[in-house]
Every structure is written in C-alpha cells, then in structure tokens.
C-alpha positions as CSV (number, residue, x, y, z in Angstrom):
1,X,6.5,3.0,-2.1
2,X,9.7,0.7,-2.0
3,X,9.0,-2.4,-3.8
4,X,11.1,-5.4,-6.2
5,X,15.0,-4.5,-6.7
6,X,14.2,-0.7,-7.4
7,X,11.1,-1.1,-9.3
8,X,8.0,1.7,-7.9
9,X,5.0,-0.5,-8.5
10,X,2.0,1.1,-7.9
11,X,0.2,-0.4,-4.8
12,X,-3.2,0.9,-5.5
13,X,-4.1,4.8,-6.4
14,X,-0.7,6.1,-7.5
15,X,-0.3,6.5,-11.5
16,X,2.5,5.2,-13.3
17,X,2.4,1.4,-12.1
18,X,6.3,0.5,-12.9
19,X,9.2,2.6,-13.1
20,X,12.9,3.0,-11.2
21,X,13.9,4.9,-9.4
22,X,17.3,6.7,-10.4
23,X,19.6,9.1,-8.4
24,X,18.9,10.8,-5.1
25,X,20.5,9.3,-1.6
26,X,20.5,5.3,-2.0
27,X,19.5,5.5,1.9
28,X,16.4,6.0,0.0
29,X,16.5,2.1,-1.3
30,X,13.6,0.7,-3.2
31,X,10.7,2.9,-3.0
32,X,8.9,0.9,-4.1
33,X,0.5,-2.2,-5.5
34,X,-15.0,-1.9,-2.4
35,X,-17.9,-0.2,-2.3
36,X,-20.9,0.1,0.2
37,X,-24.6,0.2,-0.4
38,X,-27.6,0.7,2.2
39,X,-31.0,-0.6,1.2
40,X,-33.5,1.4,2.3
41,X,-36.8,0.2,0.3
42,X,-35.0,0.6,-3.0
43,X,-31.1,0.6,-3.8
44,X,-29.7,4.3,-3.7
45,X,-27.3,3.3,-6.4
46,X,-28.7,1.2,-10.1
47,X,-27.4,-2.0,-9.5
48,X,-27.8,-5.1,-12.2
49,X,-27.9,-8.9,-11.6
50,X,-24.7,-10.8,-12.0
51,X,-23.8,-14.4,-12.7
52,X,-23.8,-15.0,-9.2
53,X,-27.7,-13.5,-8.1
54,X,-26.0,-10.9,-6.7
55,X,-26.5,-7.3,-7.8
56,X,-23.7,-4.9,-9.2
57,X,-22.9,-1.5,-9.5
58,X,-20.9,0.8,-12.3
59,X,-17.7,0.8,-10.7
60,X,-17.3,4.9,-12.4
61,X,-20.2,5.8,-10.5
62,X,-19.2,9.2,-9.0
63,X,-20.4,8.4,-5.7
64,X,-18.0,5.9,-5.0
65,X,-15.3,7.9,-2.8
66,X,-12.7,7.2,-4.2
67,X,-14.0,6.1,-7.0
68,X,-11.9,3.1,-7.8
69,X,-11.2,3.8,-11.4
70,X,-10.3,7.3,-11.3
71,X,-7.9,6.2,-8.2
72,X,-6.1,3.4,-9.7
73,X,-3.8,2.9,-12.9
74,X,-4.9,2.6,-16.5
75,X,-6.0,-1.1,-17.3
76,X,-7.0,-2.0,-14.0
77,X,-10.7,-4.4,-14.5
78,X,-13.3,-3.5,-11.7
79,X,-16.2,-5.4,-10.6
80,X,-18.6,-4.2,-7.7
81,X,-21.2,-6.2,-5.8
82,X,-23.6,-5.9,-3.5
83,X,-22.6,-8.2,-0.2
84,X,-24.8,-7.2,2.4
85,X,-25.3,-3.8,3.1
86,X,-22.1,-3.8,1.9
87,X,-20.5,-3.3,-1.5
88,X,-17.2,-4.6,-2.4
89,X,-15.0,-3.9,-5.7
90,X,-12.8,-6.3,-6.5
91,X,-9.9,-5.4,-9.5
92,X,-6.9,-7.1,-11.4
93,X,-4.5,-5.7,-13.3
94,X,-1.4,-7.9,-14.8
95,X,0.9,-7.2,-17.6
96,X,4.3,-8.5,-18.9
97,X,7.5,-7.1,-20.6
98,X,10.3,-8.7,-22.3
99,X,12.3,-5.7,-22.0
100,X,12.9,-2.9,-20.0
101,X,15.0,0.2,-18.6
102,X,16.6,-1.3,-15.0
103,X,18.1,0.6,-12.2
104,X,20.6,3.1,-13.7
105,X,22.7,3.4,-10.2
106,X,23.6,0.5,-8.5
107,X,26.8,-0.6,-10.4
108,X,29.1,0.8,-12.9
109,X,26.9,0.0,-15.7
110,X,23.0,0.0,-16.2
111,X,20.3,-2.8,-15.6
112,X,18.1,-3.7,-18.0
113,X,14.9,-5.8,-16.7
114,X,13.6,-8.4,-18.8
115,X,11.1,-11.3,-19.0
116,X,9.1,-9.8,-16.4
117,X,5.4,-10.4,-15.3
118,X,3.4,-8.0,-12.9
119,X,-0.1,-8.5,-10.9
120,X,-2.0,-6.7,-8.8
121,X,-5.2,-7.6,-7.1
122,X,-7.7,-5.1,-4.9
123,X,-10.5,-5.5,-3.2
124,X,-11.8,-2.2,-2.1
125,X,-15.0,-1.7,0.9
126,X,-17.0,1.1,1.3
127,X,-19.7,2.6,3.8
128,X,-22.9,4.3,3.0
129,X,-22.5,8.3,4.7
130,X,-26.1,9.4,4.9
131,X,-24.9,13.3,5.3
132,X,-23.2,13.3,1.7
133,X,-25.0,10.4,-0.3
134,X,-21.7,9.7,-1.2
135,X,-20.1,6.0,-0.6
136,X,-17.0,6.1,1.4
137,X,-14.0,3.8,1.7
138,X,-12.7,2.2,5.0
139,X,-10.6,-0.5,4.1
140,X,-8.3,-1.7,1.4
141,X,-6.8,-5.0,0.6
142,X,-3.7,-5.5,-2.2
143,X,-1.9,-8.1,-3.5
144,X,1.1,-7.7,-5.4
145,X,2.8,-10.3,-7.4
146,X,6.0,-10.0,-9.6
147,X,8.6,-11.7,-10.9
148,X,11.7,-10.5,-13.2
149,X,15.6,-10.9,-14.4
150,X,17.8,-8.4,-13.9
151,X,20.7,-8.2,-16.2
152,X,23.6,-5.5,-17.6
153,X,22.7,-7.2,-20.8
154,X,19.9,-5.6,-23.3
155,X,18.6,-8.9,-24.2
156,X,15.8,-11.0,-22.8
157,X,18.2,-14.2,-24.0
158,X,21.2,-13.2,-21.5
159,X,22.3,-15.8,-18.8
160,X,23.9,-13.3,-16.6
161,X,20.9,-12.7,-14.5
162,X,19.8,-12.1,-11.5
163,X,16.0,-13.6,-10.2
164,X,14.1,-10.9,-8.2
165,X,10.7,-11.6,-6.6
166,X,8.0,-9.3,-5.1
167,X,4.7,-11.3,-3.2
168,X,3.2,-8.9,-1.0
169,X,-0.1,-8.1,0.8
170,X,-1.2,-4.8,2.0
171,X,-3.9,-3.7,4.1
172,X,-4.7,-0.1,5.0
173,X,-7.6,1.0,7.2
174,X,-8.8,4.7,7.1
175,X,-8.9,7.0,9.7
176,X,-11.1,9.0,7.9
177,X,-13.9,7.8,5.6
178,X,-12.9,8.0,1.8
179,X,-9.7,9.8,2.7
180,X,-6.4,8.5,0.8
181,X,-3.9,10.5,3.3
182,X,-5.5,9.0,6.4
183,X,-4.0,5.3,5.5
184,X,-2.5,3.3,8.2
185,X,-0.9,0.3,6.1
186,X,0.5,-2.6,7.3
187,X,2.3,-4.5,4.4
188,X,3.5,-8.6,4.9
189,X,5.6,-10.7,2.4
190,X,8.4,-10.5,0.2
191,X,9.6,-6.9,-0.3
192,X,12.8,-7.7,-2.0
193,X,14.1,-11.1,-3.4
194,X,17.2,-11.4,-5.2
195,X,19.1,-14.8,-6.4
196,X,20.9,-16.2,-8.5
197,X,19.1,-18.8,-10.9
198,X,21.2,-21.7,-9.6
199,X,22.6,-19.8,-6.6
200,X,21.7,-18.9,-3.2
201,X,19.8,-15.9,-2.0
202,X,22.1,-12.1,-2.6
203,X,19.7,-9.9,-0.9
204,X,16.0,-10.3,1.0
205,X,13.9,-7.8,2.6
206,X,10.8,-9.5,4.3
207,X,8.9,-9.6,7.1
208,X,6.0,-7.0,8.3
209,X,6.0,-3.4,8.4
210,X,3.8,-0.3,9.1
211,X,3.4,2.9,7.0
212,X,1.4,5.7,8.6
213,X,0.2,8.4,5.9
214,X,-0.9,10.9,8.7
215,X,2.4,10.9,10.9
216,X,5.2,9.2,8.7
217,X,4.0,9.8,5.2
218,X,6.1,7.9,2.8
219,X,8.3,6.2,5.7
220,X,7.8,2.9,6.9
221,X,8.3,1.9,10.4
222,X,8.1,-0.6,13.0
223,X,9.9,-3.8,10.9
224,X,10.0,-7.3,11.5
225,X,11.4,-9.7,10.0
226,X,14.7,-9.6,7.6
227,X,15.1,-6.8,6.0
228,X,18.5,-6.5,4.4
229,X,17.8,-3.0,1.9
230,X,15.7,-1.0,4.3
231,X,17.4,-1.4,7.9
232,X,21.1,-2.1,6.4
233,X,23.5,-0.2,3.9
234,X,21.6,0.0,0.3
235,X,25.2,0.7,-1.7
236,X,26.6,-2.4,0.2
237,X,23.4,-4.6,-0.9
238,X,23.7,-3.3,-4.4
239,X,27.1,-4.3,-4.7
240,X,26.1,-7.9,-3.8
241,X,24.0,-7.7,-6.9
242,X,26.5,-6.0,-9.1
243,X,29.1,-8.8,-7.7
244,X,26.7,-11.9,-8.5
245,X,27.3,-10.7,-11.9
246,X,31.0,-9.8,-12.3
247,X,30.6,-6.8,-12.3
C-alpha cells in the first residue's frame, strides 16, 4: 500500500509494518495501516467480565476469521467485547525510532529517516455464521498516524530535514464474510506530507480514494482531492524533495 514519503506501513494484516521501498518503476510511488457473538441461551464463545460490565473474549480464539492476531503485525494489543450480538476488537500498535534506512532512490544520495513515531489503531467487526461456527469479519476500520524527518544525514541531530506526515483513515467492507481478498477500501486523509520545518509545503497527496482487492488488487482508483505523487510525475516530486535540501 503507498503510504508517508516511501515508507510501506502496514495498514492492517500485512507483516512487516515499516519498510521502503527501493528500485522498480517510480511510477510505482509510495506503496505505501472486531468480532461477532450470537447469544443463544449461553455464549458460544468463553467470554470474561471487563472493567466496563461488559464481557470479553480471547482475541487468539481460532474462531475469529481472521483471527486478528495471527492477521496483524507483531506487537499489535487486542481487546474484544461483547456489544450487542456483536463483538468488536479494538487494537493499537505504536512504536518509535531515532534512526533509520530512508528511500535509497529518489536523489543522488540516500535518506535516512530519523526521529520518527508510528500508530496504528483497528477496530475490527465480526458476524456469527451458523453453518461454520466460525465468527466472520465484515468490516474494518484503521487509523494511521505518523510523523518523521527525512534527511541525507545519518544523524537524528541534522537540520537539513525534511517534515513528512501520514494521518489517514481506512475503511474496508467485505464482499465476502471473513475474506481478506474481497476488500473494497476507501481510504481519507493525508497520504503524503512533505515540508520544510520553517518552509512551505514540497509535496501533498490527499484527498479520498478507492482500492478494490477483487478487480484492481493493489491499484487505487477513483481520486479526489490533491494528489501530487500518485496522479503526477513521482521522479519530478522527488526532485522537489531532493532540492529542499541542496541536493
């Protein structure tokens, strides 16, 4: 999935939650991120009380489809309630870095990303499906939140940065109950943000788009907004970036 200046954040079941993406066409730009119960006399599934009254369930349990921790990245801190016939898992995962590989390709020298802070939060709803006993997925909500500086410099100290920004929401409704490839996303927000620290904006994808897992897998479509990376020429954003900082 594209994502912040080059950065592949995970939005939700893919592993590996940060990394760049280096070589290939740069037409390619920045790829860059809930559970249901039925009562019927007793629970189907053990459920304890929480703080709130409410019951809970093991987020591992099996029957969960997908389960939401084998189908999300290492770290990630699940909680699952009972709302309703209903159950909804909620999960957070945030980390930081003070220094890291950057994009390898869009000037003459390397980035290096430092001082960076990532979050991610899910909510996840699934149905009861009498026929299987299992506990199928039909809607997914994301929130992404990231903020970093990019620099040609290997240390978090440098003043020749660049600010770039990621605040996104994503929500995907299946198709098909429990079924990942049957997604139909639409994703809202801040794509791409890159500034100066004292300076205007360099380069801005945002707006509202569309990706469709069943006929455009891995394309996006049907943009609004501004979106300077994805509908323009990638080399000739870049070199915005690599010109912000004399390079």
């Amino acid at each position: 999935m594209r994502s912040l200046s080059g950065h592949r954040f995970a939005a939700d079941d893919a592993p590996g939650v940060r990394r760049y993406r280096s070589g290939g066409p740069m037409r390619r730009s920045l790829r860059v991120l809930a559970v249901m119960l039925v009562a019927v006399g007793l629970f189907a599934l053990p459920t304890t009380a929480s703080a709130q009254g409410r019951p809970t369930i093991d987020p591992s349990d099996p029957r969960l489809v997908p389960n939401p921790i084998e189908s999300s990245d290492e770290g990630t801190v699940w909680t699952c309630q009972v709302t309703g016939p209903d159950v909804r898992c909620t999960g957070t995962l945030t980390f930081s870095w003070a220094l890291q590989e950057g994009p390898g390709d869009w000037c003459a020298v390397p980035f290096y990303s430092v001082n960076g802070t990532f979050t991610r939060t899910q909510t996840r709803y699934y149905t009861y499906d009498a026929a299987s006993g299992q506990y199928l997925e039909y809607k997914r909500l994301i929130h992404l939140d990231a903020n970093e500086y990019l620099t040609p410099d290997p240390d978090p100290s440098s003043t020749n940065v660049v600010i770039a920004r990621l605040n996104m929401t994503w929500l995907s409704t299946f198709q098909t109950l429990g079924d990942l490839d049957s997604r139909i996303t639409r994703k809202q927000g801040i794509d791409t943000f890159i500034k100066l620290p004292n300076g205007g904006i360099i380069v801005l994808d945002v707006g509202q788009k569309t990706e469709d897992l069943v006929t455009a897998p891995g394309e996006d479509f049907n943009f609004r907004g501004r979106w300077d990376i994805a509908l323009g020429d990638p080399a000739v954003e870049f070199g915005k970036v690599c010109n912000a900082l004399g390079l």
